[in-house]
MARBA-3410 file (N, C-alpha, C, O; in Angstrom, 1 decimal):
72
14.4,7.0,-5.7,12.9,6.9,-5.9,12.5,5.4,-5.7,13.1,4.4,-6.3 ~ 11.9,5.4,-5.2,11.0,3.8,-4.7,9.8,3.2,-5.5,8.6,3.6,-5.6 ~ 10.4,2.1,-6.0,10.1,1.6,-6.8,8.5,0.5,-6.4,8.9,-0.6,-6.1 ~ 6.9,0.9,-6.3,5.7,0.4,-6.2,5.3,-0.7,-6.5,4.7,-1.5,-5.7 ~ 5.6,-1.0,-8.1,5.1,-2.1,-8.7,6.2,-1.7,-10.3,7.2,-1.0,-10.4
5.3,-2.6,-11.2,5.3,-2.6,-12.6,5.8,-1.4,-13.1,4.8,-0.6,-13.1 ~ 7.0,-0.6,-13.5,7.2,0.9,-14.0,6.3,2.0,-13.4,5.6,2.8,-14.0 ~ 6.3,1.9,-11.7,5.4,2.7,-10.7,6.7,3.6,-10.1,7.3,3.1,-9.1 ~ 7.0,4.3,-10.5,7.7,5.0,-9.1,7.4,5.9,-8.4,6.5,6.7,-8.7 ~ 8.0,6.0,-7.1,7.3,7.1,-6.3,5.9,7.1,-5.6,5.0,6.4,-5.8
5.9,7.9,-4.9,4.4,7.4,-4.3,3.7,8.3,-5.2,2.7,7.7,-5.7 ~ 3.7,9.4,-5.7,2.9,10.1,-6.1,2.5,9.1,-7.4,1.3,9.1,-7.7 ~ 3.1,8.3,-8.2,2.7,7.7,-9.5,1.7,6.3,-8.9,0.8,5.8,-9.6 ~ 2.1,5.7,-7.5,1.5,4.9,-6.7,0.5,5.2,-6.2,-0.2,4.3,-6.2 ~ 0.2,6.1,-5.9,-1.0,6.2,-5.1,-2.1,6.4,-6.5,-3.1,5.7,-6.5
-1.8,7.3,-7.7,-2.4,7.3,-9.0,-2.5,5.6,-9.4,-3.7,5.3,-9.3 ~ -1.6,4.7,-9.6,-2.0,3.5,-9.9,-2.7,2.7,-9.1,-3.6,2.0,-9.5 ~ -2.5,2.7,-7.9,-3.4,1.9,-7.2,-4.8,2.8,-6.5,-5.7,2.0,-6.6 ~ -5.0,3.7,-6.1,-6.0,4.3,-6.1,-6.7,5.6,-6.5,-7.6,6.2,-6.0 ~ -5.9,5.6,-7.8,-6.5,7.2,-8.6,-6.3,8.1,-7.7,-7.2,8.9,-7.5
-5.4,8.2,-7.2,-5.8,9.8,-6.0,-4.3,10.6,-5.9,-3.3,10.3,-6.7 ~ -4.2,11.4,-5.3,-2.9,12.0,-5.1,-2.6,11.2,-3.3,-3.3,10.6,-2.4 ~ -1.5,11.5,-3.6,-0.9,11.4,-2.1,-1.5,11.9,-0.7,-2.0,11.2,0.2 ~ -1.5,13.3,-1.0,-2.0,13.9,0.5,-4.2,13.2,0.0,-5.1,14.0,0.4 ~ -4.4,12.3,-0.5,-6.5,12.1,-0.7,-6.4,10.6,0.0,-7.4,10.1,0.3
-5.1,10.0,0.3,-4.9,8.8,0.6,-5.5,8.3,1.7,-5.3,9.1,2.6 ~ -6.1,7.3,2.1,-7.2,7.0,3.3,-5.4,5.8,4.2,-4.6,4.9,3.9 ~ -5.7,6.5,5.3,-4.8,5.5,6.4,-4.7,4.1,5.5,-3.7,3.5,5.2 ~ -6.0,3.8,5.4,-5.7,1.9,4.8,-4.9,2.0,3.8,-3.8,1.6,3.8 ~ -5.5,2.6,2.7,-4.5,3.4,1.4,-3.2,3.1,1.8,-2.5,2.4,1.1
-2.8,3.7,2.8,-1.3,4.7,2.7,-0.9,3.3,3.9,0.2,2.8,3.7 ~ -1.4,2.8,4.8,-0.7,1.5,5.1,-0.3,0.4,3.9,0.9,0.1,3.7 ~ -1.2,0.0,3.2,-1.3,-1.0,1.9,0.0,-0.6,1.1,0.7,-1.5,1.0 ~ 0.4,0.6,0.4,1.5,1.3,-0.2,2.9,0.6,0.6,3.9,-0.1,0.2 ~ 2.5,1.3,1.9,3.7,0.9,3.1,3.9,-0.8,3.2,5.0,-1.0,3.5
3.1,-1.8,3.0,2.8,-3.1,3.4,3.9,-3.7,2.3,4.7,-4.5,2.6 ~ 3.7,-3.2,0.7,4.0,-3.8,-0.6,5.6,-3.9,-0.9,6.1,-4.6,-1.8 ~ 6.4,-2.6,0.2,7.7,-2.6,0.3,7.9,-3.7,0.9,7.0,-4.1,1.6 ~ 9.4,-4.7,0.8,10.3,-4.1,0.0,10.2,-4.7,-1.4,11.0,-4.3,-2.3 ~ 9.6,-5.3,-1.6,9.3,-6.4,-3.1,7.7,-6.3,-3.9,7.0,-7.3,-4.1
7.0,-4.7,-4.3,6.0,-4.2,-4.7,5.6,-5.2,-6.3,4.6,-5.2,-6.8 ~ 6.7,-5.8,-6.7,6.3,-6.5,-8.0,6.6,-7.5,-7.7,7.4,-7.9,-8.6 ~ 6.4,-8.5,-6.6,5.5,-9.7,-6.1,4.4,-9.6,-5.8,3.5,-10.2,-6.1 ~ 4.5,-8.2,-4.6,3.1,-8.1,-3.9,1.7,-7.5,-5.4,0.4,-7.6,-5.3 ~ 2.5,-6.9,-6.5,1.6,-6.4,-7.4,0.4,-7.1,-7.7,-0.5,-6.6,-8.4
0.4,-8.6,-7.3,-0.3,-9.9,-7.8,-1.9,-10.1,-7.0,-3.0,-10.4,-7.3 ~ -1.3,-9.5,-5.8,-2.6,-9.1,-5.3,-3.8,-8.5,-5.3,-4.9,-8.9,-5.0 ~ -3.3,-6.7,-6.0,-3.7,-6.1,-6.2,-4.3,-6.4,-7.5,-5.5,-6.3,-7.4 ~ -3.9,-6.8,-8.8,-4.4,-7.8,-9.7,-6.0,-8.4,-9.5,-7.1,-8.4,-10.1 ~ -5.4,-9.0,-8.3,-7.2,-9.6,-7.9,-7.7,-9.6,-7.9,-8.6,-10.3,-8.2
-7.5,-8.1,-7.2,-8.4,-7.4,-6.1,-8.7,-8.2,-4.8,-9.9,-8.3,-4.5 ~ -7.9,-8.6,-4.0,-8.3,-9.2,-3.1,-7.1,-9.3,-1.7,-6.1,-10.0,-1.9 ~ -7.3,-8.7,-0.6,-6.6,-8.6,0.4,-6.5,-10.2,0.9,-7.6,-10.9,0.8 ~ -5.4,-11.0,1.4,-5.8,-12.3,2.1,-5.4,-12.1,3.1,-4.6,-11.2,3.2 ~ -6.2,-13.0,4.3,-6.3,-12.9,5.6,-4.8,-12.8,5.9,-4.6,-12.3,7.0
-3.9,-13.0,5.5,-2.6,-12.9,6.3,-1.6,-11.8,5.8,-0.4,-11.7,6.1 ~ -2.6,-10.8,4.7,-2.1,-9.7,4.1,-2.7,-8.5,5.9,-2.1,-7.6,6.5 ~ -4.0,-9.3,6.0,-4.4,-8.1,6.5,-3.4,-8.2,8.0,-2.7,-7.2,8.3 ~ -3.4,-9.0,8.6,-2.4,-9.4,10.0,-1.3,-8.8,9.3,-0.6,-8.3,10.2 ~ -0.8,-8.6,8.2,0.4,-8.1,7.9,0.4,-6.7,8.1,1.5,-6.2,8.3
-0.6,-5.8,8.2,-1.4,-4.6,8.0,-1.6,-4.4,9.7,-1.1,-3.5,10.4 ~ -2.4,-5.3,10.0,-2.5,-4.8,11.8,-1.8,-3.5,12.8,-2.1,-2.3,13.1 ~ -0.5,-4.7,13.2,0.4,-3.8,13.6,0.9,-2.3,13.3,1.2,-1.5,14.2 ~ 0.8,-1.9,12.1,0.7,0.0,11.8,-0.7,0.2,12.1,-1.1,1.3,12.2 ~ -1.2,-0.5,12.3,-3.0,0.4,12.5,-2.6,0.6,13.9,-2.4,1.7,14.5
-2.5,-1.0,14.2,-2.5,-0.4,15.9,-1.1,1.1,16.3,-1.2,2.0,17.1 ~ -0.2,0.8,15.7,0.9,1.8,16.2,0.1,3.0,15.9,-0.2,3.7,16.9 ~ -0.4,3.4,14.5,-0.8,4.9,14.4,-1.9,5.1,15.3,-2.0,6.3,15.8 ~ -2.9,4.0,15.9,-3.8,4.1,16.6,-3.3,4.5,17.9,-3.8,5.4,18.5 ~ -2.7,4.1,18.2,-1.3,4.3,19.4,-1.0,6.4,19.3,-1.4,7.4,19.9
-0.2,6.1,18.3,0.3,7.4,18.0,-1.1,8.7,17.9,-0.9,9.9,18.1 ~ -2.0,8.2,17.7,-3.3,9.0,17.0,-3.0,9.9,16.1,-4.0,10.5,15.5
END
């Protein structure tokens, strides 16, 4: 089981803590962001804290947009 954040495991308890939703309600950006926080989710947790993506979170993020955009 893969560990999210703070006593988060799993995506199903992940996607509940970071966006109240279930897994399959998850929006592409959602379910990239999840994907981004591996492999060290309770460093990246500091972020989400903020509330605030930084410019070099999102360049971090790019590259799977473009691939699924790729993939469609």
């Amino acid at each position: 089981m893969i560990e999210y954040g703070p006593a988060v495991y799993g995506i199903r308890s992940a996607a509940r803590h970071y966006f109240n939703r279930l897994p399959s309600e998850l929006s592409p950006s959602e379910s990239v962001y999840l994907s981004t926080i591996l492999p060290n989710p309770k460093r990246y947790h500091t972020h989400f804290e903020r509330g605030v993506l930084l410019p070099a979170w999102l360049e971090r993020m790019r590259p799977i947009f473009d691939r699924m955009r790729e993939r469609g």
